[in-house]
C-alpha positions in Angstrom: -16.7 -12.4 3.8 -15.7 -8.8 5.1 -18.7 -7.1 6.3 -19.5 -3.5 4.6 -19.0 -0.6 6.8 -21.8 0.7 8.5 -23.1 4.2 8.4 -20.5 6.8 8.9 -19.9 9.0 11.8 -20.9 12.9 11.7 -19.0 15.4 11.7 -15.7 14.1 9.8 -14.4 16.1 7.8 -13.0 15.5 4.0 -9.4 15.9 3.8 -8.7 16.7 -0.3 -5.2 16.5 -1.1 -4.0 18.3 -3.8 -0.8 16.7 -5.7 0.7 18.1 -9.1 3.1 15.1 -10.8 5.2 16.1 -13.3 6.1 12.5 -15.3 9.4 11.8 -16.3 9.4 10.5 -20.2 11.6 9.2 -22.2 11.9 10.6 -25.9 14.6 10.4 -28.6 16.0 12.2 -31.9 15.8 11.4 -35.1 18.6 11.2 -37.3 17.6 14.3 -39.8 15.7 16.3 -37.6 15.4 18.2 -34.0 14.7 16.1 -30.8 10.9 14.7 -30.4 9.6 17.2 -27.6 9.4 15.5 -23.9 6.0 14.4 -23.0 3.6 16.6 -21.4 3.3 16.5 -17.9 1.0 14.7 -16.1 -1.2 16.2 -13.3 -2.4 13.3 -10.8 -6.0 13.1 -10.0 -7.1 15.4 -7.2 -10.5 14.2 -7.4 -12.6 10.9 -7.8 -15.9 10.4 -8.9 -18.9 10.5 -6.4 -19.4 7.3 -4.9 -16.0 5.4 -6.4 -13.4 4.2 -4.0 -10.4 6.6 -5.1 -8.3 3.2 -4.0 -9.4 0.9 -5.8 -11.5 2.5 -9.0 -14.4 0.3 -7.6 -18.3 1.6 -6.4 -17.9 2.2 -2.8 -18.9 4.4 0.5 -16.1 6.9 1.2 -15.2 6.3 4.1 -12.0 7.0 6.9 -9.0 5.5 5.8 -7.8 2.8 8.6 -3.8 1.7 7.9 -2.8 -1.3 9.9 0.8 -2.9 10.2 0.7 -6.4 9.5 3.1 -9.5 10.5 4.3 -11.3 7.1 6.9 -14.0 8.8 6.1 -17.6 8.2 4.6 -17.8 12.2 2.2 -15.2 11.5 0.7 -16.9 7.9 -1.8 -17.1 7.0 -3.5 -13.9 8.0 -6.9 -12.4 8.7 -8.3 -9.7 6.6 -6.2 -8.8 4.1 -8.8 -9.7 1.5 -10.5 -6.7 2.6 -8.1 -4.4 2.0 -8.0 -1.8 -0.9 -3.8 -1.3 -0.7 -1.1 -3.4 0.9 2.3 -1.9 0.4 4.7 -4.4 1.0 7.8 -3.2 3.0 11.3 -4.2 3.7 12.7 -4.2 7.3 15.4 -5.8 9.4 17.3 -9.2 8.5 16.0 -8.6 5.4 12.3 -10.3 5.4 9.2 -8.1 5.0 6.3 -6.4 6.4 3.0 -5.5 5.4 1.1 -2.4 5.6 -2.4 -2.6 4.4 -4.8 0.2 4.0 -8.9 -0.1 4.2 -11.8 2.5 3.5 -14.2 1.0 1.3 -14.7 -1.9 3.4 -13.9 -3.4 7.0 -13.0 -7.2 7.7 -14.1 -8.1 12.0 -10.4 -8.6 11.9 -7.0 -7.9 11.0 -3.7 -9.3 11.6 -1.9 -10.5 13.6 -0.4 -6.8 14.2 3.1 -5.7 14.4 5.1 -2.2 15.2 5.6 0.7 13.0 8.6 1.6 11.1 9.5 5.2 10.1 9.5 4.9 6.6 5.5 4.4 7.4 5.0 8.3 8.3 6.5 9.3 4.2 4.1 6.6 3.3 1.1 7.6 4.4 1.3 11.6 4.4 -0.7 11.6 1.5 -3.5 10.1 2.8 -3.9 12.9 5.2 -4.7 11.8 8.7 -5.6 8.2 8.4 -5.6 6.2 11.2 -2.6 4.0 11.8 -3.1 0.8 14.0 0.0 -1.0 15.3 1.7 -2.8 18.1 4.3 -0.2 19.1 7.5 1.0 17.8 11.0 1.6 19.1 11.3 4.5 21.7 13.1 6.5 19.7 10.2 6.3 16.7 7.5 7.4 19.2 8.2 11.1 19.1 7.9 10.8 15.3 4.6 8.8 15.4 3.2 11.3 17.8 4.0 14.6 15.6 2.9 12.9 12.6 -0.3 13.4 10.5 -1.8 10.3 12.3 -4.3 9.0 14.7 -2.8 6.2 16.0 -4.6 3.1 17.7 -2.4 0.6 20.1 -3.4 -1.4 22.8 -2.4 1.3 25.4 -4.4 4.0 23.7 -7.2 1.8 22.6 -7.1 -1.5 24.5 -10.5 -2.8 23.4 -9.7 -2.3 19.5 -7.6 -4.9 20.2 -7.6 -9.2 21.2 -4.9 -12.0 21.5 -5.6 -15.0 19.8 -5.2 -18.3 21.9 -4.8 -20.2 18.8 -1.0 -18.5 18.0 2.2 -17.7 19.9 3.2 -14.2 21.2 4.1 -11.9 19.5 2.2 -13.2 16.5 -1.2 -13.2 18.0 -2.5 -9.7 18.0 -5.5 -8.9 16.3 -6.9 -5.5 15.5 -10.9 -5.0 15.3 -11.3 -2.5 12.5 -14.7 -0.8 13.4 -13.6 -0.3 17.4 -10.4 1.0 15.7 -11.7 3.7 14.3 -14.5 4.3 16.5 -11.2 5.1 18.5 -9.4 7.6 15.9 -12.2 10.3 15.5 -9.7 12.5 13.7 -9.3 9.8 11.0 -9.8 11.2 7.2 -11.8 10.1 4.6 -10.5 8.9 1.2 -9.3 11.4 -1.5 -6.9 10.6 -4.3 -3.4 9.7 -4.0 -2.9 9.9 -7.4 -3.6 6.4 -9.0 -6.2 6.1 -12.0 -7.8 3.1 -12.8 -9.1 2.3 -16.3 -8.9 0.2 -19.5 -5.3 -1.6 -20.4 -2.7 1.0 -21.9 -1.3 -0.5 -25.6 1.6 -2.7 -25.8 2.6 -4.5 -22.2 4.3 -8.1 -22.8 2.5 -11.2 -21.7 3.1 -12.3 -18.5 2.0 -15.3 -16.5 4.5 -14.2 -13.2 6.4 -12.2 -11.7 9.3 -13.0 -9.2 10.8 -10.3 -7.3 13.3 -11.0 -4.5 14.1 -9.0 -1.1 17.5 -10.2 0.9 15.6 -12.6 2.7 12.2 -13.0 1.1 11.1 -14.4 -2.1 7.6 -12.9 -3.2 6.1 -14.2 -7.2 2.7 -12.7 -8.5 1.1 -15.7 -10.8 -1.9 -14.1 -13.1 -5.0 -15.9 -12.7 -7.6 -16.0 -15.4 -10.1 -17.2 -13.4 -9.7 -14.9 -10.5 -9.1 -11.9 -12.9 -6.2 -11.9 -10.5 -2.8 -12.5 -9.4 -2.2 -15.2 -6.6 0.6 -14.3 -4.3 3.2 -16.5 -3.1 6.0 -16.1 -0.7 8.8 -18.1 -0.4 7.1 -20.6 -1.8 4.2 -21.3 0.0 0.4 -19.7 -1.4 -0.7 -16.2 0.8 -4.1 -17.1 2.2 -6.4 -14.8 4.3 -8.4 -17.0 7.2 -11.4 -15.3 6.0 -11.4 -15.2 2.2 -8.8 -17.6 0.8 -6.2 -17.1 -1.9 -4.8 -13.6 -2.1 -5.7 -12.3 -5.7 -5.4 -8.3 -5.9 -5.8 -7.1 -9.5 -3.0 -4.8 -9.5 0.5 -5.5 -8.7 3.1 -2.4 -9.0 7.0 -3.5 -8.1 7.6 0.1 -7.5 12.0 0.4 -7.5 13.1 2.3 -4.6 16.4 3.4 -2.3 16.3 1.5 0.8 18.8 2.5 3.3 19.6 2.4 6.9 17.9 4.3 8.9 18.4 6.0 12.5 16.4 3.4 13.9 17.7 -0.5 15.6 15.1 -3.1 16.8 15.5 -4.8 20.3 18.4 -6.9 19.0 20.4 -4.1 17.7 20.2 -4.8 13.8 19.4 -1.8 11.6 15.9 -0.9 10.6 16.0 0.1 6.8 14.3 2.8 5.6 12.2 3.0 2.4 12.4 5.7 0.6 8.7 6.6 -1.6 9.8 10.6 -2.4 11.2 10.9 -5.7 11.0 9.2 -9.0 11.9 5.8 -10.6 10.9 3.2 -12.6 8.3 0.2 -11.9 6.5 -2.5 -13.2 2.3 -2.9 -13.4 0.9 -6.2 -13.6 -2.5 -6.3 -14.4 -4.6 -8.5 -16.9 -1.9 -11.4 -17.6 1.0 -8.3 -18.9 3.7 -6.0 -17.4 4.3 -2.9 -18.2 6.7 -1.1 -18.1 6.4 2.6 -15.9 7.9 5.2 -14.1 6.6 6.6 -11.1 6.9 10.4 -9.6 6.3 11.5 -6.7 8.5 15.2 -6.2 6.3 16.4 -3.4 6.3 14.1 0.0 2.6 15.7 1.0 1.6 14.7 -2.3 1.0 11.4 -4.3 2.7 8.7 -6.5 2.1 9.3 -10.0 2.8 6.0 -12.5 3.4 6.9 -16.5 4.3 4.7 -19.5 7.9 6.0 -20.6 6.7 8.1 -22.9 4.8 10.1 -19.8 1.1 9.2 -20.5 -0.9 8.0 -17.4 -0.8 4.3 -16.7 -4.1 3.1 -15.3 -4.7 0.0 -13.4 -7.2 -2.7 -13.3 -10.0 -2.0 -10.5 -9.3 -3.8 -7.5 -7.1 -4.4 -4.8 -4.0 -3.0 -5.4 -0.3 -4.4 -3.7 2.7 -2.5 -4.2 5.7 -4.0 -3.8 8.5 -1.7 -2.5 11.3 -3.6 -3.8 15.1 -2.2 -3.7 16.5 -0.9 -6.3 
């Protein structure tokens, strides 16, 4: 099982973001009468309470926030410490397939991966955690400019070799492993958690039953199955069950299939095709799993320092179950 983080270091500072949402409603007119009025804006959470990972709604030690870019092709499953995550955003990028990018503080697995390179549409991503710490394998020249002036503190193997080992037991490039606590011990300027706007809380009314959920990228197939049992949904991609190497079958509590633009961006890996860019600033609608239902939501986020917001369509707050939480950036 992960181990629990160990004492933190002096000296960090808290980094407290503050984000105000304004939710986009829905609302109608009656046939004899003026217009219901819109809902009422919704202010996302600025603070969480003492000792409760503002992540994952769960008891925990806030701690720095440590994002790592993980490999999701079939070579590179099943992986190591994604259990231990409290997000994974789940990302598009070239030929169509996906990428994962999963973000700890409450607690640290000995290992993560195997590690991959950075994408721009990481930097919108992760501005509202402040400076977290981003580990990954490298990124295309061009990128690196953007990286470096970038609210992060990044960890590779040329800044940080010994955060880092290859793994005997799987071909290059899909054997790169990340150790967590030498990662941070190597990103001093890391912040701690502070909300990015999720709430976490009982069920809202109505939802439909659901026992999955497919959603499809261009060239990868992903479908949440709720599990009872697990108080959970199993992942599965193309097909096959996601597994970590160190806690089994993936089960996070909350899934959000969060509708977004993806469009080319600037950027071309080593073979030339296109990197797509995901765009998170903005608004749109989504979908929340949690507790066998989907709901229906909309998600704001106006202000690209600031966090994602999710509402019902009439604007009231949509909280999720307490847990691990993936969010699935599908296109629109």
């Amino acid at each position: 099982m992960p181990g629990a983080r160990g004492p933190r270091r002096p000296g960090r500072g808290l980094t407290a973001l503050l984000c105000v949402v304004t939710a986009a409603g829905l609302y109608g007119c009656s046939g004899s009468g003026p217009p219901d009025p819109p809902p009422t804006p919704t202010r996302a959470p600025t603070t969480a309470p003492a000792g409760v990972s503002p992540f994952t709604g769960l008891p925990a030690r806030i701690g720095p926030v440590l994002a790592v870019k993980v490999d999701n092709v079939a070579a590179a499953r099943p992986q190591t410490g994604l259990g231990a995550a409290d997000l994974v955003y789940v990302e598009q990028v070239e030929g169509g397939v996906t990428r994962l990018l999963a973000v700890y503080s409450s607690r640290l697995p000995d290992s993560v991966g195997p590690v991959r390179s950075a994408r721009e549409s990481d930097i919108s991503l992760l501005r509202p955690f402040g400076r977290p710490a981003l580990a990954y394998s490298g990124a295309q020249t061009k990128l690196n400019p953007l990286l470096d002036a970038a609210s992060l503190d990044l960890v590779t193997e040329s800044n940080a070799p010994g955060a880092f080992r290859r793994s005997p037991d799987r071909p290059a490039p899909h054997n790169l492993y990340l150790r967590p606590e030498r990662a941070l011990a190597a990103a001093p300027d890391a912040s701690d958690a502070a909300p990015v706007g999720l709430r976490f809380g009982a069920a809202p009314a109505g939802g439909t039953a659901a026992a999955e959920e497919t959603v499809r990228f261009p060239a990868a197939r992903y479908t949440f199955t709720w599990s009872a049992a697990d108080r959970g949904w199993h992942v599965t991609l193309d097909g096959r069950a996601m597994t970590a190497t160190d806690t089994g079958r993936l089960a996070p509590a909350t899934v959000v299939v969060q509708r977004v633009t993806v469009r080319p961006s600037e950027f071309h890996d080593v073979t030339g095709a296109v990197s797509p860019y995901t765009e998170t600033t903005g608004s749109g609608t989504a979908t929340v799993l949690r507790d066998g239902r989907a709901y229906e939501a909309r998600w704001s986020r106006p202000d690209p320092a600031g966090g994602t917001a999710f509402t019902t369509p009439d604007g009231s707050p949509l909280a999720f179950a307490r847990g691990q939480v993936w969010f699935v950036l599908a296109p629109r």
